[in-house]
C-alpha positions in Angstrom: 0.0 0.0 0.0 1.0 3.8 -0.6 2.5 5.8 2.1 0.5 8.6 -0.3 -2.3 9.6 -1.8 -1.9 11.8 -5.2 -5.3 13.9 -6.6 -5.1 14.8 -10.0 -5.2 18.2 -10.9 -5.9 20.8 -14.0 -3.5 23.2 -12.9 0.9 22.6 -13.4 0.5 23.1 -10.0 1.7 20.8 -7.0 0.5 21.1 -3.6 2.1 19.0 -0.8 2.0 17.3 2.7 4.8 15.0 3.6 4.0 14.8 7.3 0.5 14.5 8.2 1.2 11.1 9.9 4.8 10.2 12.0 7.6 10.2 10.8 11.0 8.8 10.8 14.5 10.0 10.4 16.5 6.6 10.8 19.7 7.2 11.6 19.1 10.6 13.4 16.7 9.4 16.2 14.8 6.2 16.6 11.5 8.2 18.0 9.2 9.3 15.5 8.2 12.9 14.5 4.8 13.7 15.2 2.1 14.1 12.7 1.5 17.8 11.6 -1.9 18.4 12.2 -4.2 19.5 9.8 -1.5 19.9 6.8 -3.7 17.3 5.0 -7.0 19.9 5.2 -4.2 22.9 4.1 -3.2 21.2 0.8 -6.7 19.5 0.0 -8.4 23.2 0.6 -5.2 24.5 -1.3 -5.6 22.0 -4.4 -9.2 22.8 -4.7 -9.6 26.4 -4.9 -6.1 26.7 -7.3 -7.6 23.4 -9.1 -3.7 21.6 -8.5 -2.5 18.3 -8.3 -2.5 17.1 -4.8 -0.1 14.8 -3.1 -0.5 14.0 1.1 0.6 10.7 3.4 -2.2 8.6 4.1 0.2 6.7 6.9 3.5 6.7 8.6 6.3 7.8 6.7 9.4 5.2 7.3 11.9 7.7 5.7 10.8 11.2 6.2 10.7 12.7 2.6 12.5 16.1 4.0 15.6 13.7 4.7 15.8 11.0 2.4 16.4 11.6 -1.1 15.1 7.5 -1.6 11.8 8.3 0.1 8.7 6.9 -1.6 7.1 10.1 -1.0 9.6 12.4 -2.3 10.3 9.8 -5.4 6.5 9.9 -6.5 6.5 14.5 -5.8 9.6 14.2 -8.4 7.9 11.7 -11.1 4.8 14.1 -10.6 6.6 17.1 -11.3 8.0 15.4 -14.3 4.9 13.9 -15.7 2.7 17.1 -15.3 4.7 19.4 -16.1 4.5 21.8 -12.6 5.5 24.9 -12.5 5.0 25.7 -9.1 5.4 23.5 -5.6 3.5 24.2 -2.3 5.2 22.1 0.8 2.7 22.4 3.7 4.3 21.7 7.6 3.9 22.5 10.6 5.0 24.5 13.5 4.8 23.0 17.0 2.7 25.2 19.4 5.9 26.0 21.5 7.5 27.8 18.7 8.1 31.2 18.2 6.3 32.7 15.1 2.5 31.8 13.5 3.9 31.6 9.4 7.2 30.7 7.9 7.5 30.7 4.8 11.4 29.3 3.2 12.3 29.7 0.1 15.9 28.5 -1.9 18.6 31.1 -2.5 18.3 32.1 -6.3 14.8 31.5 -6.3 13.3 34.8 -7.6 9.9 33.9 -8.7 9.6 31.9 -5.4 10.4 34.5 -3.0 8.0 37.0 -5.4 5.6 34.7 -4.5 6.4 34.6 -0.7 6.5 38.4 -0.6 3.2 38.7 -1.5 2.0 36.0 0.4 3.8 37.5 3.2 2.3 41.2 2.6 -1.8 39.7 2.5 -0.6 37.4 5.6 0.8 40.2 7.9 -2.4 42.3 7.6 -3.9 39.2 10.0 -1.2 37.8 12.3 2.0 39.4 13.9 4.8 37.0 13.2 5.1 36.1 9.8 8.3 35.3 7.7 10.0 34.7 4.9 13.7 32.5 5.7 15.8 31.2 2.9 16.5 27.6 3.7 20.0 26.9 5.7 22.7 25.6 3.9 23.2 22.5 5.3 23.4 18.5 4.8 19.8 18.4 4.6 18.1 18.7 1.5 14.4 19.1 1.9 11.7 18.0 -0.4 11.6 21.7 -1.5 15.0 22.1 -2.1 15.1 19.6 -3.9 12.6 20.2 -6.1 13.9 23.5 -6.8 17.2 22.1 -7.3 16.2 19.7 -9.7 13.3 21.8 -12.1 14.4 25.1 -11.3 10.8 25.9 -10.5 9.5 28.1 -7.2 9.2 25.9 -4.2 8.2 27.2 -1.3 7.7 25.6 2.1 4.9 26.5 4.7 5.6 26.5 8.3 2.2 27.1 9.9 2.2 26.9 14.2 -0.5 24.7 15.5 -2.6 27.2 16.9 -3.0 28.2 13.2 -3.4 24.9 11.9 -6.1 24.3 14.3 -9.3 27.0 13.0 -10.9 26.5 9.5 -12.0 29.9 9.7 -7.9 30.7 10.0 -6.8 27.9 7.2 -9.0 29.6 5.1 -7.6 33.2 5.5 -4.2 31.7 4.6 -5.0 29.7 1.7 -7.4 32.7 0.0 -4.0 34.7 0.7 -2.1 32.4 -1.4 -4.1 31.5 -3.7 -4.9 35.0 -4.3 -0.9 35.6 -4.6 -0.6 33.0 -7.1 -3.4 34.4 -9.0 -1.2 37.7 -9.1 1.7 36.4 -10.0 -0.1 34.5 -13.1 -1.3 37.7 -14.3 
């Protein structure tokens, strides 16, 4: 069985959630990573309204697809990208409730049209919560699914960190997916 579950789209769009279920980073730490509530509602909200292509985990995730370039997950994002032609990658995660900040949003280094995109998100975003960023992603060992995407098709890939006390209201998934969608709308135009 699939550690995924892919919903065909009409849009070269690609909308992401790698971690709604645990998570494993063998070799790191034998615990799991907890599930990120409520990415799976952000991306199938996301998908809809921009009429994308969808991909979420429908169960654990042995290799977590932010650190293993052999993940199922991450294998199936990158044969996606490929067959559909996208143009543009959404990665939706979460923030735990202890952390500073209600949005991040990270975007790769040379990635113009991405951090465009992030800018306006950003701008539509601040208007209706205090903390809210855009980081460039650390140059490190760790290659995450967006990175890598970005690395390999050269496309914008941008990576939402949304706090759990975000994640939590519809009323407040909502407000962040009209901002993006209505962002991506702009930058189409």
């Amino acid at each position: 069985m699939d550690e995924y579950n892919v919903i065909e789209g009409n849009v070269p769009i690609l909308v992401s959630a790698p971690h709604v279920y645990p998570h494993f980073r063998p070799g790191f730490t034998d615990e799991p990573k907890l599930g990120e509530l409520y990415t799976k509602d952000l991306v199938l909200e996301s998908a809809e309204a921009l009429h994308a292509f969808s991909i979420y985990a429908t169960s654990e995730q042995r290799l977590d697809p932010n650190w293993y370039e052999n993940s199922p997950y991450r294998l199936k994002v990158i044969t996606l990208v490929e067959e559909n032609n996208i143009r543009l990658f959404l990665d939706f995660h979460g923030l735990s409730y202890e952390r500073p900040g209600d949005i991040e949003i990270q975007v790769n280094e040379g990635d113009a049209e991405g951090m465009i995109l992030a800018s306006r998100i950003v701008g539509k975003l601040e208007k209706d919560f205090e903390n809210v960023a855009i980081k460039k992603f650390k140059n490190n060992d760790q290659v995450t699914l967006s990175e890598a995407i970005f690395q390999k098709f050269k496309i914008p890939s941008i990576q939402f960190e949304i706090n759990l006390k975000h994640r939590r209201s519809k009323l407040i998934r909502e407000q962040i997916i009209r901002s993006t969608v209505s962002s991506i709308n702009e930058n189409e135009g």
